[in-house]
N, C-alpha and C positions, 0 to 999 in steps of 0.2 A: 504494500500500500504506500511505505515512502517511497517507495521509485516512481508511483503514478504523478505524488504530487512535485516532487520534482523535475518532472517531464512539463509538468503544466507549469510552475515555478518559471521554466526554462523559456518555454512557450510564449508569456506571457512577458517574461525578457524583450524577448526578443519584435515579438510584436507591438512594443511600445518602444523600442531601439528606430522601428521603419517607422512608424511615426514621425518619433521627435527628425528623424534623418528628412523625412518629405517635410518637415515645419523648416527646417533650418536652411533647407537647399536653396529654395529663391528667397531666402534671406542676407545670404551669402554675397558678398559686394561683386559687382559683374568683373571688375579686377582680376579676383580672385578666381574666379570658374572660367575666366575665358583667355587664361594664361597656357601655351601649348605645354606646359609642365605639369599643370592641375591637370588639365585631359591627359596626357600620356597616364599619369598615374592615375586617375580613375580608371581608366581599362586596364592595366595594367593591376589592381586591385580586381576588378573586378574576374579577370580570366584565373588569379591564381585562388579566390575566392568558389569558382567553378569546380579548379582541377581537386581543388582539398574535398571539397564536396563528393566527386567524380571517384579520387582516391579512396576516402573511405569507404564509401559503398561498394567498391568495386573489391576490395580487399577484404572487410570487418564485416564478421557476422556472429550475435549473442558474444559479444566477446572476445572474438576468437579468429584466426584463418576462415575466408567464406570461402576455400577452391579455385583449384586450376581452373575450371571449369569456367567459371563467373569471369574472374581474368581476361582469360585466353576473350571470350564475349565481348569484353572492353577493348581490348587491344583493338579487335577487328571493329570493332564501332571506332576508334578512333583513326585506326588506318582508313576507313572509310571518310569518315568527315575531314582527314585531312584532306583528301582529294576531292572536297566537297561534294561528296555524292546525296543525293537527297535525305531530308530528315527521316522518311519511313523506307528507305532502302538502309540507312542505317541501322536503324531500331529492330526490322526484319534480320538482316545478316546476323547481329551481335546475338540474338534468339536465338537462328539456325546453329553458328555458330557452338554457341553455351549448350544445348539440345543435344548437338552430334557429341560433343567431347566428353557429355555426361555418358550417351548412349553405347560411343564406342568406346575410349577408356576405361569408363567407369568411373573418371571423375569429376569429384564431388565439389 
């Protein structure tokens, strides 16, 4: 029961973090946001912001190693978006992908 309310704790963080972040942003003197250093690092935040996201879930499951399996799924979704192939021929492939590696190696 305390992991639930610390999940919501968390939650609830975080969704009053994007808040205050959408109150603040056109608050922000145009100076400031329309400097090419401020944008380099806004995307530049933002994509490593992605891959940590990307990372975890592609790695971490209950704790623990989620499998080759899951991995191997990522890679090819990322080999794919790198050569910018469509959003659902990504999403498709990295499936096939995770699917076969389960079915023929056997892993997990």
């Amino acid at each position: 029961m305390r992991d639930l309310w610390v999940i919501c704790a968390a939650a609830a963080f975080l969704a009053a973090g994007t808040y205050v972040l959408r109150w603040v942003g056109p608050a922000l003197p145009a100076s400031l946001t329309e400097s090419p250093r401020a944008k380099q690092l806004i995307d530049d935040s933002a994509i490593l912001l992605l891959t940590g996201v990307m990372a975890t879930t592609a790695l971490l499951q209950d704790q623990g190693f989620a499998g080759w399996a899951r991995v191997l799924g990522v890679g090819a979704a990322g080999v794919l978006a790198w050569f910018r192939a469509p959003m659902l021929v990504v999403i498709i492939a990295a499936a096939v992908v995770t699917a076969l590696a389960r079915a023929t190696f056997g892993l997990m």
